[in-house]
N, C-alpha and C positions, 0 to 999 in steps of 0.2 A: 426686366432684364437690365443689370447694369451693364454701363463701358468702361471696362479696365482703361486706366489713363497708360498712355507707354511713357517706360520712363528713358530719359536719356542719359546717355553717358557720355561724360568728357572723355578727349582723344587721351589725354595723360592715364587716365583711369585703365582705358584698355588695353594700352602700351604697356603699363607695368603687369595687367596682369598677364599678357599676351609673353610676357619675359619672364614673368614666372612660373607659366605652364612650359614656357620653353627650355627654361633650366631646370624641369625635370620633379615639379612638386605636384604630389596628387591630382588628377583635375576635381574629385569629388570635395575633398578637402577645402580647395580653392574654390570651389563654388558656392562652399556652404559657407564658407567664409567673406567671401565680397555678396553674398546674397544674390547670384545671377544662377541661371540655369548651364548645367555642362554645354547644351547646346549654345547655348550664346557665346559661349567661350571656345567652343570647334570653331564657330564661325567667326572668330575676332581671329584667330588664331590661321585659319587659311585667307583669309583678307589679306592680313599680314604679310604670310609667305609669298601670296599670288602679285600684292600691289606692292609692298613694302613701305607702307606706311596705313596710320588708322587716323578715320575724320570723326569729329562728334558730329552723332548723327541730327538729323532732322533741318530744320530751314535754317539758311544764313541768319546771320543775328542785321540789328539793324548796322552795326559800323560796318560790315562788310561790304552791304547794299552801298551804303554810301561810300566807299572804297578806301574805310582806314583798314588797318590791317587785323585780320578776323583771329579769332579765338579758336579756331576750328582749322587752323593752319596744320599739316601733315607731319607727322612727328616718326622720326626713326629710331632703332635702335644705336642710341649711343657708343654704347659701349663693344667699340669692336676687337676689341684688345680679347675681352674675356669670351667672348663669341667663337674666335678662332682657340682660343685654349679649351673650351667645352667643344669644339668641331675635334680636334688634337685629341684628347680624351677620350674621347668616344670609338675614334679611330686604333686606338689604339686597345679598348675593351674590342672590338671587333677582330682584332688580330689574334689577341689572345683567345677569344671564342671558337676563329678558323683552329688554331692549333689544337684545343681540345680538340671540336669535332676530327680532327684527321685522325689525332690520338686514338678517341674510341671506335672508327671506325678500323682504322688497323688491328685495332685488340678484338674488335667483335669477329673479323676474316680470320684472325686466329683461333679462337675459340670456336667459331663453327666447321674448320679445317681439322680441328684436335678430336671432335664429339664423333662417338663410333652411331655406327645406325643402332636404332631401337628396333625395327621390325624389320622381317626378311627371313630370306630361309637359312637356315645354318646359325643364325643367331641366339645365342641365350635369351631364356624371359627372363626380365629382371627379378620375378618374383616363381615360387614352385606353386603348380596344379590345385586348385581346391577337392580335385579328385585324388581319393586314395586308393 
């Protein structure tokens, strides 16, 4: 039986890709592409959202033990500028969604208000008798 070696990833690694599953690019794509599995990238991706920041994982390196300043330091998203223009966006595909649905919901109470019954008494069959 072999031991798979884990492999590690730098914090910069998963913060970008963690920003570009969040701006909205395939995750299957993206994964086939950086070589990780979908699931490693859900869970880079709620790490993210829960702490707000991603660590490269595994032991401190030796500078850090000794207390210079570590490579593994927490890293956020920069860019908040476009964060809130993509939060703005989205908000606003969401309004335009509400109004559809109300739309088609009004047209569908119409339509089923206009529709005569099909069965009942007194009602025509919409087709004649196979009997002559």
């Amino acid at each position: 039986m072999s031991a798979r070696k884990r492999r590690v990833y730098e914090a910069r690694f998963k913060l970008s890709a963690v920003e570009r599953l969040i701006s909205g690019e395939p995750i299957e794509a993206l994964a086939a592409e950086l070589g990780v599995t979908k699931l490693k990238l859900y869970q880079w991706r709620l790490k993210f959202r829960r702490e707000g920041v991603l660590r490269r994982a595994g032991r401190p390196s030796r500078s850090a033990v000794a207390g210079e300043t570590a490579t593994a330091a927490p890293l956020a998203v920069s860019d908040d500028k476009s964060a809130r223009q993509r939060i703005a966006e989205l908000e606003r595909k969401i309004g335009q969604q509400q109004l559809e649905l109300d739309f088609f919901r009004q047209a569908l109470r119409q339509v089923g208000g206009a529709r005569r019954p099909s069965a009942g008494p007194g009602v025509p069959a919409s087709t004649r008798s196979s009997r002559r």
